[in-house]
N, C-alpha and C positions, 0 to 999 in steps of 0.2 A: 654285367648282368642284363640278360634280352629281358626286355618286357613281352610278357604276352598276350594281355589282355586288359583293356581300359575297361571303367563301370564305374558308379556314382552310387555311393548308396546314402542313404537318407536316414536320419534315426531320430526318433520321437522319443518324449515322456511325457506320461500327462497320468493323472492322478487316476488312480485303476477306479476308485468308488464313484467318481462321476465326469471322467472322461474329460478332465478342467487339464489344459495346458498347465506347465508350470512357468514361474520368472525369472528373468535374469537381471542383473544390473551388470552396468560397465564401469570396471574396477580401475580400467586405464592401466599404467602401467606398473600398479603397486603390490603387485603379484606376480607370479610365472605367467598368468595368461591373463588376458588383455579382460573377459566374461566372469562371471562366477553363477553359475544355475543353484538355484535356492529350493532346498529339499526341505521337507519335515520329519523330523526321527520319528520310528513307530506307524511309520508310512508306508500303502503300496500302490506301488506303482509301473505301469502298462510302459514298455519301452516296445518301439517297432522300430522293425529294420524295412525299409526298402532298397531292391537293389534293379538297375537299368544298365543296360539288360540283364535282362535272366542273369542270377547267381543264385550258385544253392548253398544255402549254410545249413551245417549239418548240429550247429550246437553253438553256446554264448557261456562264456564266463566272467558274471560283473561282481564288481568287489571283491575277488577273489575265489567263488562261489560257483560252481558250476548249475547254469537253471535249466528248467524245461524250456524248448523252441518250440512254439505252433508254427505251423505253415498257414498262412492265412490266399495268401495269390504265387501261383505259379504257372504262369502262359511263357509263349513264344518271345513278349517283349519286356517282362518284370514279372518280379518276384517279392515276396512279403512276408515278413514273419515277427511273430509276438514272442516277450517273453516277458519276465516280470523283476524288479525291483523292491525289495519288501527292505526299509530301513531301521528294521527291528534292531534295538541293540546300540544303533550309532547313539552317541552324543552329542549335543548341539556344540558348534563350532565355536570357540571362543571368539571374543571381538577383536576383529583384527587379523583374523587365523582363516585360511580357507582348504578345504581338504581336496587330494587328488581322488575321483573316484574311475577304477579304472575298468575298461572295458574291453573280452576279446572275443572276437566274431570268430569262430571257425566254419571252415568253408570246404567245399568236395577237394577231394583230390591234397588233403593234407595241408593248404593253405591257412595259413595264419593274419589277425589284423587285429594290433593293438593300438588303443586309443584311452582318449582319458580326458574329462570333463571336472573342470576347475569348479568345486560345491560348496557353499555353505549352509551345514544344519542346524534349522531355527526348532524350538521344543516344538513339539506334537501340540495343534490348535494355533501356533501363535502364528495367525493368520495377517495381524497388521503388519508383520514386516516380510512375511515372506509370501504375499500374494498381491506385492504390486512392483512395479517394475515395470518391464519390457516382456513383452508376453514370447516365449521360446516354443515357438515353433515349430522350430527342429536345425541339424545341424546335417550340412551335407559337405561329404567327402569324397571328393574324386580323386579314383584309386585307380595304379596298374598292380598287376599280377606279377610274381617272380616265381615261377614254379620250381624252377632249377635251384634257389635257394627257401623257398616253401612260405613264402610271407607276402603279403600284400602292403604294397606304399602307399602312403597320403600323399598327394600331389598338391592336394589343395583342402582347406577346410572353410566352411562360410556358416556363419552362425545366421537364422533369419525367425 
């Protein structure tokens, strides 16, 4: 399978009513994934996509859920787009339980990129445990292109 194009895209969440990152703790290795980002149920929340260079994504499906994409920057050197997270409905995560929540970027030309962020949901308000941590940032993925098989690779992921 040729590669044909390398890019980097970047993807945020931060809490839509006042633009506050959200947390993370490090679970080490008592999970599938090393992170767990800590959500509030009955929550919404602003996820953005960056991508370098220029990519165009033409649509996002998280949770299973197909959402609206804004276009927020699109130049010669990057590109940007919004969409939203609303965690109506979840149930907070049992202790000890961490849920997959999964993520798919679609992109021009048919291209596909699936991904997925290790979560735990605390009840709506309960603010003492799911707003301290390690302040998440965002997580960046350096990707190539597979156009001949229609999906995009994670080459690398870096939580910051």
């Amino acid at each position: 399978m040729d590669c044909d194009t390398n890019f980097k895209l970047t993807m945020s969440i931060k809490k839509e009513s006042d633009g506050v990152p959200v947390f993370f703790k490090v679970d080490g290795n008592r999970f599938k994934k090393e992170r767990t980002v800590k959500l509030m149920v009955d929550t919404r929340y602003r996820v953005d996509f960056s991508f370098k260079p220029t990519q165009t994504m033409t649509g996002a499906i998280i949770c299973g859920e197909e959402v609206e994409t804004t276009e927020r920057v699109y130049d010669s050197t990057a590109s940007a787009y919004s969409s939203r997270l609303h965690t109506e409905g979840a149930l907070p995560s049992p202790k000890g339980h961490r849920d997959d929540l999964p993520f798919v970027v679609l992109m021009k030309g048919g291209l596909v990129m699936q991904m997925s962020l290790q979560v735990k949901f605390y009840k709506s308000g309960d603010s003492q445990h799911c707003d301290w941590g390690s302040t998440f940032h965002c997580i960046e993925y350096d990707c190539e292109t597979h156009t001949d098989a229609g999906i995009v690779a994670i080459l690398k992921e870096t939580v910051r």
